[in-house]
N, C-alpha and C positions, 0 to 999 in steps of 0.2 A: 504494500500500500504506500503509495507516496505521500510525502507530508501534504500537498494540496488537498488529494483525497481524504486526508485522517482531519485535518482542519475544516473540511465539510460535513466530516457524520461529526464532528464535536458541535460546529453552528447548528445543525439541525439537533440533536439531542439538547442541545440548550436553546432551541426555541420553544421546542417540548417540554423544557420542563417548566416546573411551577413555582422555584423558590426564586430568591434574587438574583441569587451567583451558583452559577456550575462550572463543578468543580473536578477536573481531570486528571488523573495522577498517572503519571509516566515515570514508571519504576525502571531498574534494571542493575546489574551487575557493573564497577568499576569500569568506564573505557567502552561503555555501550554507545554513547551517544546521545544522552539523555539530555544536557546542553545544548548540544548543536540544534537537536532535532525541535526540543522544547520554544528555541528562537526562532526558529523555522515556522512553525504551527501559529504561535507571536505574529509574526509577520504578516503570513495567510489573514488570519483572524482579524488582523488590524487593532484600532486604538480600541474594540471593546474585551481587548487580550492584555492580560498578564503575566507573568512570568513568576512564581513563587517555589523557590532552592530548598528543596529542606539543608543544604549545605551551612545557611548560614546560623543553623541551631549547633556547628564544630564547638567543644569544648577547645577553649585557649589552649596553644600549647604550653603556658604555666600550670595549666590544672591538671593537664595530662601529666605533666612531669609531675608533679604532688602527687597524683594517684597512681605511679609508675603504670602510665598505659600511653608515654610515647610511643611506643614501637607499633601500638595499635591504631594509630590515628586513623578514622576512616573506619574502622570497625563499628559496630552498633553500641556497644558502652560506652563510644567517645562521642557522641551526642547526648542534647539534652531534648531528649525524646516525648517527655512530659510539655516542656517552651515548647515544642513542632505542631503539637496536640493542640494545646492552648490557642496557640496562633488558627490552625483552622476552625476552629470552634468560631472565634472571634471572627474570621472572613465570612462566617456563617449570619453573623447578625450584625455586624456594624460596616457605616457606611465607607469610613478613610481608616487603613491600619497601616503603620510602617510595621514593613520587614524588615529581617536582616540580610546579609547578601555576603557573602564568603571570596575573601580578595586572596583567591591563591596565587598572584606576585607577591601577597605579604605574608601568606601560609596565617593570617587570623579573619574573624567574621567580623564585620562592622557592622554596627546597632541601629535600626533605623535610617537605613541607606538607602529604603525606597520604597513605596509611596502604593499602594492600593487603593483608589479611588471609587466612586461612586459610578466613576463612567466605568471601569472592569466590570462585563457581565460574565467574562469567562477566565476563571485561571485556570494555567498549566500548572500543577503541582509537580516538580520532580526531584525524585531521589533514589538511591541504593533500596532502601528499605521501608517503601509506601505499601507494599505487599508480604511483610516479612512474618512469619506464621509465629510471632514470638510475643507477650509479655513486655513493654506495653504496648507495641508497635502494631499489632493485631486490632488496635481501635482505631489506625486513620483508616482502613476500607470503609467502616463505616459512613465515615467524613466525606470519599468520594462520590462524586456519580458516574464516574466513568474511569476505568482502569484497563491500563496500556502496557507490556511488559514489554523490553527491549531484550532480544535475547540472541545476540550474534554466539559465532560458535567463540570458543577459550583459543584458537589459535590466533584468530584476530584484534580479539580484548588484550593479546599479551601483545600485540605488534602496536596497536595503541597505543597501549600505556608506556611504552620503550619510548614510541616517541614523546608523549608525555613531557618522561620524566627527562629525555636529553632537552626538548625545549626550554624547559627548569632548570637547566644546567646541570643535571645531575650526572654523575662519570658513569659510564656504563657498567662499570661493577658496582656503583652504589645503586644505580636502578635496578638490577639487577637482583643483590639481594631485598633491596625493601617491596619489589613488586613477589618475590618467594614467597618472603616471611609477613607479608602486608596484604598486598593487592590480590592475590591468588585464593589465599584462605575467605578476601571477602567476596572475590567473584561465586568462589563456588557454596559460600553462606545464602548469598541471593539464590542463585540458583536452586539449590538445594531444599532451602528453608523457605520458602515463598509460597502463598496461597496462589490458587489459578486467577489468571487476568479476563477481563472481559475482551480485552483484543491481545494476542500474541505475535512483535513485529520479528522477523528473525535477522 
């Protein structure tokens, strides 16, 4: 399905429905495309589209290091999964909410860095774990109305994320192991661990 086409069954499922804002949650595995594709859909949709990261609920990397779970960045205890909750509850019933929005050239989340408005009838929700069959993350399905899982195969997620992490400057043995011991165990958590989508892109 092309993003033209997926931003057309999105306008039409949200002319159908009945509440104020509909709300669409594009999950997927590290290195899927869920960015790319999320500004894509944005675009289509025009100014009554938003873009909403679960990325920028990242625990600081000070916090992480207090709860020694740098080496986890990215994994689902390094969010504050509870703030992600809250925030859509709130896109639920109020008219203007700042998000937060996740500045990976600064590897931290900034607070209120952008702007959901009364003219957004439709957000994109995306993240690793909108679908994750886990405690407490098991409660944004409910949240959505529409759910999208991105699901390339693992040879192309890792040539991704290679490139990723050299555009970060990262030396190829450091991308190397952090995509091992990091990026791989959360690919195949998505995978693995996720409830069914209502649309499945491969």
């Amino acid at each position: 399905m092309t993003p033209e086409a997926l931003a057309d069954l999105i306008r039409t499922r949200a002319e159908a429905a009945s509440g104020a804002r509909f709300l669409a949650g594009l999950a997927g595995p590290p290195g899927s495309g869920k960015s790319t594709l999320a500004a894509d859909l944005a675009r289509h949709l025009g100014e009554m589209a938003k873009v909403v990261p679960m990325d920028g609920f990242h625990y600081d990397d000070r916090l992480l290091a207090m709860l020694g779970l740098s080496s986890r960045k990215g994994a689902p205890e390094t969010f504050d999964a509870a703030g992600f909750l809250h925030l859509l509850a709130r896109l639920r019933t109020e008219v203007r909410v700042a998000i937060p929005i996740f500045d990976r050239g600064m590897e931290l989340s900034r607070a209120a860095a952008d702007l959901v408005t009364e003219d957004h009838r439709i957000l994109i929700v995306e993240g690793n774990y909108l679908l994750l069959d886990e405690a407490p993350w098991r409660d944004i399905r409910r949240r959505l109305d529409l759910t999208i899982m991105l699901d390339p195969p693992e040879e192309e997620l890792l040539r991704r994320l290679r490139a990723r992490w050299a555009h970060y400057g990262r030396s190829e043995a450091a991308a190397e192991d952090w995509i091992a011991t990091n990026d791989l165990p959360n690919i195949r958590r998505v995978r693995d661990g996720s409830g069914p989508a209502d649309i499945v892109l491969p």
